[in-house]
N, C-alpha and C positions, 0 to 999 in steps of 0.2 A: 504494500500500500504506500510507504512511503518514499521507495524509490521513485513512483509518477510522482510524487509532489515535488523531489528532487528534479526531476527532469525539466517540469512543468515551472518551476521557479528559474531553473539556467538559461532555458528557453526568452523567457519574461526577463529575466534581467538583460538577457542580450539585447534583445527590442530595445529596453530602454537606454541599453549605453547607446546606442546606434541612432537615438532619437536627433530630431534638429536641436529642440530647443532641452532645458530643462524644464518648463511646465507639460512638455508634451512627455517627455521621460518618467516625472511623478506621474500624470494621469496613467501612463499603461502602466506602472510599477502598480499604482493601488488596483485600478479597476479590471485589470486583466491580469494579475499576480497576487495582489494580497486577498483579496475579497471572492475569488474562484478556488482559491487553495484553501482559504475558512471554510469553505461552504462545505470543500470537501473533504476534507479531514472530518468535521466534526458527523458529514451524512457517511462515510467510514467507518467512524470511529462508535457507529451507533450499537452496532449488536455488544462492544464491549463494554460501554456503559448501562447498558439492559442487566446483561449479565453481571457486572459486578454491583446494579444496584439488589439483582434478585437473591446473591449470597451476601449481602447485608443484610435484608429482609431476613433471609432463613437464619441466618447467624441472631438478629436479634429474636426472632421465636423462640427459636433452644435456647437463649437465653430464658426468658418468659418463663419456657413452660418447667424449666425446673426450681425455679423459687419453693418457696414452702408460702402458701397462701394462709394459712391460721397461724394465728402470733400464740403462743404458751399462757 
């Protein structure tokens, strides 16, 4: 996964050294480099955040369910 963002960044920086000016360099650095690469990293990055929120869930029930519910 994150060798294409590697790529996909080398690619966008090259653009932008190669740009005329420096406003035209920062526009495709953000909008076609930083803001394409968030989107995907994070829609990536989605089944591992599932999963490590659903063993925290389970981690905190087995916590729960072994308490002792009646005080002495």
């Amino acid at each position: 996964m994150y060798i294409v963002a590697i790529g996909w960044a080398y690619v966008i920086l090259m653009m932008a050294i190669t740009a005329s000016s420096i406003g035209k360099a920062l526009a495709v650095l953000f909008f076609l480099g930083i803001l394409p690469l968030a989107l995907f990293i994070y829609v990536a990055d989605g089944p591992r955040r599932r999963r490590r929120s659903m063993a925290l869930a389970d981690k905190v029930a087995r916590q729960s369910d072994g308490r002792d519910t009646q005080s002495d």
